[in-house]
C-alpha positions in Angstrom: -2.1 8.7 -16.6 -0.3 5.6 -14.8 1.7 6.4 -12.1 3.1 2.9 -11.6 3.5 0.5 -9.3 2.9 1.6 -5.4 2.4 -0.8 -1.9 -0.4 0.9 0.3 0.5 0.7 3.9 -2.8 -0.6 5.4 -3.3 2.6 7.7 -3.0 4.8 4.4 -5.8 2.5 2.7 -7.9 3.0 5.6 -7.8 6.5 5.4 -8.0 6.6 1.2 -11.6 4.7 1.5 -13.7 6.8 3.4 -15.4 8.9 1.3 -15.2 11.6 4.0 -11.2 12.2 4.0 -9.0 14.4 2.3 -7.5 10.9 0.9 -10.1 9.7 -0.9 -8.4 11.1 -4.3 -6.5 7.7 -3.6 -9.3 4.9 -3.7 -10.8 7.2 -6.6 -7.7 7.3 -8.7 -6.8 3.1 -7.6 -10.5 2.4 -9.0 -9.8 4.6 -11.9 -6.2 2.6 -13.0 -4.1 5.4 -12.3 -1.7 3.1 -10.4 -1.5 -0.5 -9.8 -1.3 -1.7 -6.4 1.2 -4.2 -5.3 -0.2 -6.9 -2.7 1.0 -10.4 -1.0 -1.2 -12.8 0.5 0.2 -11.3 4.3 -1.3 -7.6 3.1 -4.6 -8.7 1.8 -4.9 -10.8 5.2 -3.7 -7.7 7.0 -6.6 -5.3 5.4 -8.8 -7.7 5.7 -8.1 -7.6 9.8 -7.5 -4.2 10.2 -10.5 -2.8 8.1 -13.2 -5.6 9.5 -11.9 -4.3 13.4 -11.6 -0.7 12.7 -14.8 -0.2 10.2 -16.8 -3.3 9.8 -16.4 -6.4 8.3 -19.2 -5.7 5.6 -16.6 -3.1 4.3 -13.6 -5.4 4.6 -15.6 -8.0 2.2 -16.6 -4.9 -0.7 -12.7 -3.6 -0.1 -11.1 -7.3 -0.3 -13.3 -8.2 -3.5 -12.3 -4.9 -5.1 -8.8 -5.7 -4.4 -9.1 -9.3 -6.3 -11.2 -8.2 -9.1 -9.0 -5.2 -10.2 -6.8 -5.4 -13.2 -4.7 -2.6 -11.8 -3.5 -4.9 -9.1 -0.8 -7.2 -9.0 -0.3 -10.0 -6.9 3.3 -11.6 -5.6 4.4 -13.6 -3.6 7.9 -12.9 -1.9 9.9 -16.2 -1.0 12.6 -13.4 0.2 12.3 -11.9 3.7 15.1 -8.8 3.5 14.3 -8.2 7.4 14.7 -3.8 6.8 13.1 -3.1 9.8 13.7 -3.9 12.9 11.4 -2.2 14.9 8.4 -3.7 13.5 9.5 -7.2 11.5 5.5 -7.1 10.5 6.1 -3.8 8.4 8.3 -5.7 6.3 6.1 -7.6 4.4 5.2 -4.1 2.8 8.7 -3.8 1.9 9.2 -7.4 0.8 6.4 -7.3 -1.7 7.5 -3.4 -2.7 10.6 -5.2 -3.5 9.7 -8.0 -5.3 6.6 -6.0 -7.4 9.9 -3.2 -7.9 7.3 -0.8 -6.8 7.8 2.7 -7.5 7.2 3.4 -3.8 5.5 2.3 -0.7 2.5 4.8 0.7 2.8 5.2 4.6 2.8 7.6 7.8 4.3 5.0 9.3 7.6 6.0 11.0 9.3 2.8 11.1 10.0 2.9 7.3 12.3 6.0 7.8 15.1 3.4 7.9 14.4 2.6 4.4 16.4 6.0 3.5 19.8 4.6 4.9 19.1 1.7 2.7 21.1 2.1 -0.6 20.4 -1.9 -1.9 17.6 -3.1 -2.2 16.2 0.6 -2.4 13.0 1.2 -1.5 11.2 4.8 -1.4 8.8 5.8 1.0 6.0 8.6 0.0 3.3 10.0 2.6 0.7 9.9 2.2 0.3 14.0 1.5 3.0 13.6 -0.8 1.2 10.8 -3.0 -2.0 12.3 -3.4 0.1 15.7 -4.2 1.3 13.2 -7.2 -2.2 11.9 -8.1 -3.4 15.8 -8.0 -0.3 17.1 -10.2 -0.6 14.0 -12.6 
């Protein structure tokens, strides 16, 4: 079952690795192709950061070589910054690649891509994170 194409915000990633978390069904069904994940060059450097400061860098290296030897993910490169949000301009490289990738949705708890619902063009949909994995469970 493919989903599509998605754009994990790095916070949602964090969560969907450890093995302890309700979100694990996430990095289980990524691993298992049930989606491909959309990434630029500024979110791999981003979950690189975040992970190697927040877990360790030995797990930022296994999660970064996972990330560029999977066939369900897909690599762009946005030359177009659309500038959505203003409140945090570094949240819009999510959208940016979610935009170029014409990803199905972008995964996040984050609250600064609520203004992506006032947004008719480009459109971009926003899923929590609850909400996705409801997805993965239903199928």
């Amino acid at each position: 079952m493919m989903i599509g194409r998605i754009v994990l915000d790095t916070n949602c990633l964090i969560m969907a690795i450890s093995a302890k978390k309700t979100y694990h069904k996430i990095w289980e069904s990524f691993l298992k192709g049930d989606f491909e994940l959309c990434i630029s060059n500024e979110i791999l450097e981003e979950y690189e950061e975040v992970i190697a400061r927040n877990i360790s860098n030995k797990v930022s290296e296994i999660v970064i070589y996972t990330l560029l030897t999977r066939k369900n993910v897909k690599r762009f490169d946005p030359h177009f910054r659309f500038n959505l949000i203003k409140q945090d301009m570094d949240d819009n490289k999510f959208v940016d690649c979610a935009i170029v990738a014409n990803a199905k949705c972008i995964v996040s708890e984050d609250h600064h891509f609520d203004i992506l619902k006032n947004i008719d063009f480009p459109k971009v949909n926003v899923l929590g994170i609850d909400e996705f994995v409801k997805q993965l469970r239903e199928g």
